[in-house]
N, C-alpha and C positions, 0 to 999 in steps of 0.2 A: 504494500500500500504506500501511495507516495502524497503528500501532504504539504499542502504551503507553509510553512511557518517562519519564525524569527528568531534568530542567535544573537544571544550578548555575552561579550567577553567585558569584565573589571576585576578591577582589585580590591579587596577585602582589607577593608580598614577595621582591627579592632575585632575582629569575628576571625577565628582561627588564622589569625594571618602570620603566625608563626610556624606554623605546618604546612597550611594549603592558601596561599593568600588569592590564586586564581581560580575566579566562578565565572563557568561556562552555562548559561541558561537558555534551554530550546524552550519554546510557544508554538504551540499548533495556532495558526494565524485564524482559522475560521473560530475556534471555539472563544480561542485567546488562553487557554489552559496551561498552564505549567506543563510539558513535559518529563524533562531532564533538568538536575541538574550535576552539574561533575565538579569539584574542585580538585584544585592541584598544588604542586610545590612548582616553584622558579622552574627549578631543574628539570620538574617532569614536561612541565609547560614547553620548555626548549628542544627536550628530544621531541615531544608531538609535534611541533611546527617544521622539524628537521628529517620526517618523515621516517623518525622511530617509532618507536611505541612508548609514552608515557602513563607510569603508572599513575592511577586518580581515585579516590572514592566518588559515587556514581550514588543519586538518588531517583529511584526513578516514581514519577508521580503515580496520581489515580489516573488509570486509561480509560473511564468510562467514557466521556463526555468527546475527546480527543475525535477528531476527523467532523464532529456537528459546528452548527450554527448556535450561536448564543442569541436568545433575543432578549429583550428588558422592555417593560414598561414602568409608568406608575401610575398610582389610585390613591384617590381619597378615602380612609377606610375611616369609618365612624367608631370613635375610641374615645375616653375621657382617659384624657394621658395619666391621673392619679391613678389608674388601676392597671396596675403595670406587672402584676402577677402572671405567670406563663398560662396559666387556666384561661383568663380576661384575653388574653393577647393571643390564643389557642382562638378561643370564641368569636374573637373580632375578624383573623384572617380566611378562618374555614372557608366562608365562601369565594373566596378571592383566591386561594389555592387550591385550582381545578386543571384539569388540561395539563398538567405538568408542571406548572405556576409555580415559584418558591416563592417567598419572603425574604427582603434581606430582614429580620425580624428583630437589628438593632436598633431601625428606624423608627418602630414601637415604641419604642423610650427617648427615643431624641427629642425633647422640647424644642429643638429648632424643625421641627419637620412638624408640626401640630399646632392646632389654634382651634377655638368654636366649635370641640368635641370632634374634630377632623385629624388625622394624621398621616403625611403624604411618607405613601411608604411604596421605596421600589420593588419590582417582581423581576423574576429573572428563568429562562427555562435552556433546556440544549435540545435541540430535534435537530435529525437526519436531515441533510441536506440531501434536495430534489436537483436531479440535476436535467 
């Protein structure tokens, strides 16, 4: 299977950067998903660009979503933001997650996302792309 996606190479500042200071990160471009990601040392970095083989630890992500299409909306859902218990917040998106619909369900407690018992809260889903 062959897949559009996107590679970033940097350096790790402050984050393993005395072992592995080089992260190699792939994104499958449709979903936008994390694929891989590798880090490395200088040295192993050097022989890979020199067409050795460098050693690397290697993360590889959750493949479910990989090769779909990511859609988002958002919705006004009717919530009084003071009732912010997952049972309240369960009850307020059920209807609004159908069809494969998530919640990002931290936007339920964001006061900046809520007003006049309303809270704009994003949805997000992965389906097959038709081709």
């Amino acid at each position: 299977m062959k897949l559009k996606g996107t590679m970033r190479v940097s350096h790790l500042q402050g984050f393993n950067e005395d072992t592995t200071p080089i992260h190699i990160e792939i994104n499958d471009a449709a979903s936008g998903c994390r694929v891989l990601d590798v880090y490395l040392a200088y040295d192993e970095f050097s022989k890979a660009l020199t067409s050795s083989q460098g050693e690397a630890t290697i993360e590889i992500r959750n493949l479910t979503n990989i090769g779909k299409k990511l859609e988002s909306h958002e919705c006004l859902v009717p919530f009084q933001f003071s009732n912010d218990s997952e049972k309240d917040i369960d009850a307020a998106l059920k209807p609004f997650e159908v069809d494969g619909w998530k919640a990002w369900r931290s936007d339920m407690t964001n006061h900046h996302n809520g007003g006049n018992g309303m809270q704009r809260v994003r949805f997000f889903r992965y389906v097959e792309i038709k081709e």
